[in-house]
C-alpha positions in Angstrom: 8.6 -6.1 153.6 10.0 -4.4 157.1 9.9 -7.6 158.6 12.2 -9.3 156.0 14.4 -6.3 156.3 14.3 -6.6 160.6 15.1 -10.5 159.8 18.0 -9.9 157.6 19.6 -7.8 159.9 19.9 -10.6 162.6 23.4 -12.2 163.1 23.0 -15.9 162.5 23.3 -16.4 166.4 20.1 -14.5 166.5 18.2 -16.0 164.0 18.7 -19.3 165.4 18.1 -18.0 169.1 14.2 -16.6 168.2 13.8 -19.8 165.9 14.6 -22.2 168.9 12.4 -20.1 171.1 9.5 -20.6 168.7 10.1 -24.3 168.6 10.0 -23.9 172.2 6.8 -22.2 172.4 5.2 -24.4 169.6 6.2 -27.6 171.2 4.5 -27.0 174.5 1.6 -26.6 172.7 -0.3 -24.3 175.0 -0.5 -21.8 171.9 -3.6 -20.4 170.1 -3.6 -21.8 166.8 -3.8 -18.5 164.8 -0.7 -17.6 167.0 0.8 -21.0 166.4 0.3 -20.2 162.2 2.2 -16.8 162.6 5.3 -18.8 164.4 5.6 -20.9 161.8 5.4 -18.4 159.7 8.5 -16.9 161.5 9.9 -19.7 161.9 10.3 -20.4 158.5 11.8 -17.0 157.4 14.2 -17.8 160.2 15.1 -21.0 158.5 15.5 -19.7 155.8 17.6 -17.0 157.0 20.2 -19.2 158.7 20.2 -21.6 155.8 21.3 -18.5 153.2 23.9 -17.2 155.9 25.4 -20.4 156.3 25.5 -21.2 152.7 26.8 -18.0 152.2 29.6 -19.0 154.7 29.9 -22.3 153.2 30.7 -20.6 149.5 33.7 -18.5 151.6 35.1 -21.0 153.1 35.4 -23.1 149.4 38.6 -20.9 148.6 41.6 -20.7 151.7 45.0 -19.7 151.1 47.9 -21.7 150.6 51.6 -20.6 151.5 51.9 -18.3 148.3 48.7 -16.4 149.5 47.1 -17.9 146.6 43.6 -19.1 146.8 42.4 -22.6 146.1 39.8 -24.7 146.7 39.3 -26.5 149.9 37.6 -29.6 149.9 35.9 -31.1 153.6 36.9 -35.0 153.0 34.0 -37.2 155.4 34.7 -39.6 156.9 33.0 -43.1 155.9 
């Protein structure tokens, strides 16, 4: 449960900083397995992490304001 607590109080910049380290360190492959298990293990909190705080980000930035100061929905059009 500290750990959780130490993860959640990572910027997203942070979060995705360890979690590209431990790809890093996983992909060289020159890891113990039982070490290799535990950054996965990270590493998926730290997915999971970013994922919530950009989603989180993603729900904010559904309402802008328009010229009244009213909010309204903002739709991203894609391109096809």
């Amino acid at each position: 449960m500290a750990e959780e607590k130490k993860y959640d109080e990572l910027t997203f910049e942070q979060a995705m900083e360890k979690l590209e380290n431990i790809v890093t360190m996983l992909e060289e492959g020159d890891v113990p397995l039982e070490k290799a298990i535990e950054y996965y293990h990270d590493g998926m909190k730290l997915s999971k992490l970013c994922n919530e705080k950009l989603t989180n980000v993603q729900e904010k930035m559904v309402h802008i304001l328009n010229e009244q100061g009213e909010l309204e929905p903002f739709d991203v059009e894609e391109e096809k």
